[in-house]
C-alpha positions in Angstrom: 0.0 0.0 0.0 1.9 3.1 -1.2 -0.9 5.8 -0.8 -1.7 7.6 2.5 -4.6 9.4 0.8 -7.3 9.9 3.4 -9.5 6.9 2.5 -12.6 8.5 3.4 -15.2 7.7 0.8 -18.5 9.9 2.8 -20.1 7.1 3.3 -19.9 7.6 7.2 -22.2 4.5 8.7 -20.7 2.7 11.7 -21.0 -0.6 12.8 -19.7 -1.8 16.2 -17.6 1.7 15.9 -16.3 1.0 12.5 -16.8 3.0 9.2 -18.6 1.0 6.7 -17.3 2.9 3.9 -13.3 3.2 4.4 -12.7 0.9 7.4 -11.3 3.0 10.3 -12.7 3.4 13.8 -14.0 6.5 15.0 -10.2 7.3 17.1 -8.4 6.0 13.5 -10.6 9.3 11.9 -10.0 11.4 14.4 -6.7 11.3 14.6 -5.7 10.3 10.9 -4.7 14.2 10.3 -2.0 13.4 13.0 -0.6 10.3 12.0 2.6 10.0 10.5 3.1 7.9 6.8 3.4 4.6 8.6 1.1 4.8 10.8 -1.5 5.7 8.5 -0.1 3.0 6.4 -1.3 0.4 9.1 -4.3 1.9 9.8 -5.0 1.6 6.1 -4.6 -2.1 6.3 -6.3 -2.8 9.2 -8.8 -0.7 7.9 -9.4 -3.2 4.4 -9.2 -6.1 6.9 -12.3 -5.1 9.2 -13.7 -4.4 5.8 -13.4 -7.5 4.5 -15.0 -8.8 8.4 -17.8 -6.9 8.2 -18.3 -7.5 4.1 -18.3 -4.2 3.4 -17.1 -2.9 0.1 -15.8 0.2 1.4 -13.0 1.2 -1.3 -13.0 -1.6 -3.6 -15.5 -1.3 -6.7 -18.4 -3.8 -6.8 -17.3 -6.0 -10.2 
């Protein structure tokens, strides 16, 4: 993962505390702004795994 683009996609539903649409918990958005490049890079793929938990889309494109 080579982008630290905020993933926010405005889809802001939360489940259990988590975004639906990019992934990250309500501290994770918060303080993204903050973080530095690697942290934001873990948070990113933490983020698509609690995505794929929930079976959200989120980010990726329905095919």
């Amino acid at each position: 993962m080579s982008s630290t683009k905020d993933p926010c996609i405005s889809l802001c539903k939360f489940t259990d505390d988590i975004c639906v649409g990019c992934g990250r918990s309500k501290g994770e958005i918060k303080a993204w702004k903050k973080l530095d490049k690697t942290d934001k890079r873990t948070v990113l793929a933490e983020a698509a795994l609690r995505l794929i938990k929930l079976g959200a889309t989120g980010r990726r494109k329905a095919k």
